[in-house]
N, C-alpha and C positions, 0 to 999 in steps of 0.2 A: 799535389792533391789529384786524387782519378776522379777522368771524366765520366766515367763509365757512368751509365743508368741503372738503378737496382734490377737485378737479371730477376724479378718477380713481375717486373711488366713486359717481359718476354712471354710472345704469345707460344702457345704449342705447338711445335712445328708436323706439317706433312713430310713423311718421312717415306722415300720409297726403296725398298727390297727387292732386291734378287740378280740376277748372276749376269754377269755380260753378255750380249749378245740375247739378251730376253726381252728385247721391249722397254724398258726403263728408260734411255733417252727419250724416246716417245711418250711414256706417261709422262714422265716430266715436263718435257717440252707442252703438250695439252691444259698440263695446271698450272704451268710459267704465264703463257699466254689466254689463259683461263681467269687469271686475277690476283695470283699465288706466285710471287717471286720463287723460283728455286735458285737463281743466282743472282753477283750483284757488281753493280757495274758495266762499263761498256765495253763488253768482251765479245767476240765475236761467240755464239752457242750451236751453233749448227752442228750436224751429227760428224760428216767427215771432216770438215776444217775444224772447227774450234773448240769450246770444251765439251761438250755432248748433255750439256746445261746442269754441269756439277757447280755447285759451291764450293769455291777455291778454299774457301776455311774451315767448312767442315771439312773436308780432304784433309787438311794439315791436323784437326784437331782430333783427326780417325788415324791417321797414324802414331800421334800421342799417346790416345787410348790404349792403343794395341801396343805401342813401346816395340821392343826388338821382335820381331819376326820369325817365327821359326818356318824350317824350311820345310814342312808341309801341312797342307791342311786338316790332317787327322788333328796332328796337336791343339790345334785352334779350338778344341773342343772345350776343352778347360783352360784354355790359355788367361792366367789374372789379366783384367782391364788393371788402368790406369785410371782415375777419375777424370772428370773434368772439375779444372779448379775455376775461383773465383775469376781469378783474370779469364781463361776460358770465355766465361762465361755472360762477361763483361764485354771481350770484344767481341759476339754476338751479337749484345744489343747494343752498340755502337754500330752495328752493321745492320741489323734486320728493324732496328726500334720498337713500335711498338704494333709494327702493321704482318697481317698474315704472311708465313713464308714456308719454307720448305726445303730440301733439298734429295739429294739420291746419289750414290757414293758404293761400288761393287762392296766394300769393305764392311761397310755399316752391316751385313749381315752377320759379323762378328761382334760388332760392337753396338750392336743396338740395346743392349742389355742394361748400357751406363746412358746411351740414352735418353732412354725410356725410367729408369731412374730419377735421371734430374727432367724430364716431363712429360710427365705419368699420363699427361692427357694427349699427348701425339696422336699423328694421326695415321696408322701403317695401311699403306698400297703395298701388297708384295705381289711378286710378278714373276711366272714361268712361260717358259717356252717349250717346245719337244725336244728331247736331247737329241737329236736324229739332228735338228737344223741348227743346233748348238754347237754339234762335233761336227756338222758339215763348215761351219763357219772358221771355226779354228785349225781344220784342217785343210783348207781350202788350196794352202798354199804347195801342201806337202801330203795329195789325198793319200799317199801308198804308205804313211808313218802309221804302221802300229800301235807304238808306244806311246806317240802324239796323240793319236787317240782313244787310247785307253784313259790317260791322262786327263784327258778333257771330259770323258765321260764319268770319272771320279770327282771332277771336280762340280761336275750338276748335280753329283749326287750329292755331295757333301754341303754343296751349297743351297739346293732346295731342302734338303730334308732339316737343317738349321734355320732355314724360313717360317717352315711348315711349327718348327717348336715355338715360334714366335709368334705366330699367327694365332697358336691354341691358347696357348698362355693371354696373347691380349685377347680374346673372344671370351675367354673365363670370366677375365677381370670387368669385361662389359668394357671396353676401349672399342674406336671406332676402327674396325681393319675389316678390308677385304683381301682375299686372292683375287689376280685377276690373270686367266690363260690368255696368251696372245695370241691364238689361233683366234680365238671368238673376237674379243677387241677388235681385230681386223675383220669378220667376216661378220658380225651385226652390227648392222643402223643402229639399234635402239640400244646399243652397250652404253654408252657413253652416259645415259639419260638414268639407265640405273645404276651407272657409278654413282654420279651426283643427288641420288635421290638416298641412295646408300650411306655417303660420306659427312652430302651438304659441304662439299667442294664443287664450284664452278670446272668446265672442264673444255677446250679450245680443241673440236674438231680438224686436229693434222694428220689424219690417216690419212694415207698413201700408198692403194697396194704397190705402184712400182718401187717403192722404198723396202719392200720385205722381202730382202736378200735369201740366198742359204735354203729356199725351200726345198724341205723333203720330198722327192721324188721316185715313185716306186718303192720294189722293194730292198732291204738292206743287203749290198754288197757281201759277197766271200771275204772280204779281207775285212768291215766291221765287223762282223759276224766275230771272226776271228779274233779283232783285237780287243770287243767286251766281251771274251766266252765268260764264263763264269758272274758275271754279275747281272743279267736278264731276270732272277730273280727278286732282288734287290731292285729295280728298276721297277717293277711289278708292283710289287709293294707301295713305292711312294707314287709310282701313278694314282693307286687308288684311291691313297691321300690327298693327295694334290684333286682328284676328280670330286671326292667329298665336299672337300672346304670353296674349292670354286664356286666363284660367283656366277648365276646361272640368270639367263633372262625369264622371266615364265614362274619364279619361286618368288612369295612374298620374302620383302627386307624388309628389318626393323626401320622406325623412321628416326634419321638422324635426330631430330629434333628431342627424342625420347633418351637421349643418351649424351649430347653436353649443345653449349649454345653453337648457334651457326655462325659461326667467326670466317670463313673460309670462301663464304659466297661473294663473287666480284658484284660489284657496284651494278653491274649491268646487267648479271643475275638477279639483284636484288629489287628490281625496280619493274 
C-alpha cells in the first residue's frame, strides 16, 4: 500500500526563474530563511560549497520532465515535456507535507509549463541580471574565448526571453509573479518590503554587496564587442521587455491579498 498523502494537500509552491549566475541563489536563500523551505534536509546550502539551495527532487524530477536533452537550446523551444506522474507527485508530498515550500532549479525555465499545470496557483519569482555580468561570469576563466562568449550570451537570450513568456502568460491568468532585476534588489533598501507586499511571501534580508561577483565595469571590450556582433539588436529588444515587466519601487502593486490566500507568510511575519 502507498504511503504517500493525496498530492491535493500539496500546497502551491514558490517557484523561482531564471538563468545562472542571475541572483536566484539569493532569492532563494532569502525565502528559505524567510519561512519558505526551498530545500529539504541537512544539507549543507551555501552558494560556493553546497547546493546553492536547490531541491534535490525537483532537480531529478526537472530532468524527468524534460526526458533526453537535446544538444542546444534553440530546440528547447518546443521540446514535449514529460508529465509529472502520480508517484511524482507523491514523493513531494512525502517530502514538503502540508507546509509552504518552494524551490529554484536553472532548468525549470524549461519546464515550468508542466509545472504550473499541476499548480495553477504557484508562485513565479523570475530573476535577471545584465548580460554584461553574466558573460563576464562565465567567461571569467577564459576572458579572450569568443565563442565562449558568444555562447553565453545566447544562452541569456534564450533563457530570459522564455521567462519573460512565462511571466506574461501568468500576469494574464492573474497568478502571483514578479520580475525581479538584480541590479535593484542589490541597490534598494526598500526592495525587499515590496517584494513581500507584492507576493505576501516573507523574505530574509541576506544581501551582501561583497557577494556580487562579475560586476560590469566600464565600457564593453573590442573582443565582446566582437564576439556578440550581430545580436545587440536582439538584446535591445528584450531589455525593453524585461525594463516593462520589472518590478519597480515607487509604482503601485496589486495587493497580494486581492489575488489568492496568504499561505507563504512566516509565523514571525505573521504576528
Amino acid at each position: 500500500m502507498s504511503t504517500h498523502a493525496p498530492t491535493t494537500t500539496i500546497r502551491a509552491p514558490v517557484i523561482v526563474l531564471g538563468m545562472h549566475k542571475s541572483g536566484t541563489t539569493l532569492v532563494a536563500e532569502m525565502i528559505h530563511r524567510g519561512g519558505t523551505p526551498m530545500y529539504a534536509g541537512e544539507i549543507d546550502p551555501r552558494y560556493d560549497e553546497g547546493i546553492k539551495y536547490e531541491r534535490l527532487l525537483c532537480q531529478e524530477l526537472n530532468r524527468h520532465v524534460l526526458g533526453r536533452r537535446p544538444d542546444d537550446l534553440e530546440s528547447l523551444k518546443n521540446w514535449p515535456l514529460q508529465p509529472l506522474s502520480e508517484h511524482d507527485l507523491g514523493r513531494l508530498s512525502d517530502e514538503v507535507g502540508t507546509q509552504s515550500w518552494g524551490f529554484k532549479d536553472p532548468r525549470t525555465i524549461f519546464t515550468y509549463p508542466e509545472w504550473r499545470r499541476v499548480f495553477p496557483d504557484c508562485i513565479n519569482i523570475s530573476v535577471y541580471r545584465s548580460h554584461r555580468e553574466v558573460v563576464r561570469h562565465f567567461c571569467k576563466r577564459k576572458p579572450w574565448h569568443l565563442l565562449r562568449m558568444r555562447r553565453a550570451l545566447l544562452s541569456w537570450l534564450e533563457y530570459n526571453e522564455r521567462m519573460l513568456e512565462h511571466l506574461r502568460e501568468d500576469k494574464a491568468a492573474a497568478r502571483r509573479a514578479v520580475l525581479v532585476r538584480y541590479e535593484d534588489l542589490m541597490a534598494q533598501s526598500e526592495f525587499l518590503s515590496l517584494l513581500e507586499s507584492s507576493l505576501g511571501v516573507s523574505f530574509f534580508d541576506a544581501r551582501d554587496p561583497k557577494m556580487r561577483r562579475n560586476k560590469a565595469q566600464g565600457r564593453d571590450s573590442l573582443r565582446f564587442k566582437i564576439a556578440t556582433f550581430g545580436l545587440s539588436p536582439r538584446v535591445a529588444v528584450l531589455y525593453q521587455e524585461l525594463e516593462a515587466q520589472s518590478l519597480k519601487v515607487g509604482e503601485p502593486q496589486m495587493n497580494p491579498a486581492q489575488r489568492a490566500p496568504d499561505e507563504h507568510r512566516s509565523e514571525k511575519a505573521a504576528t
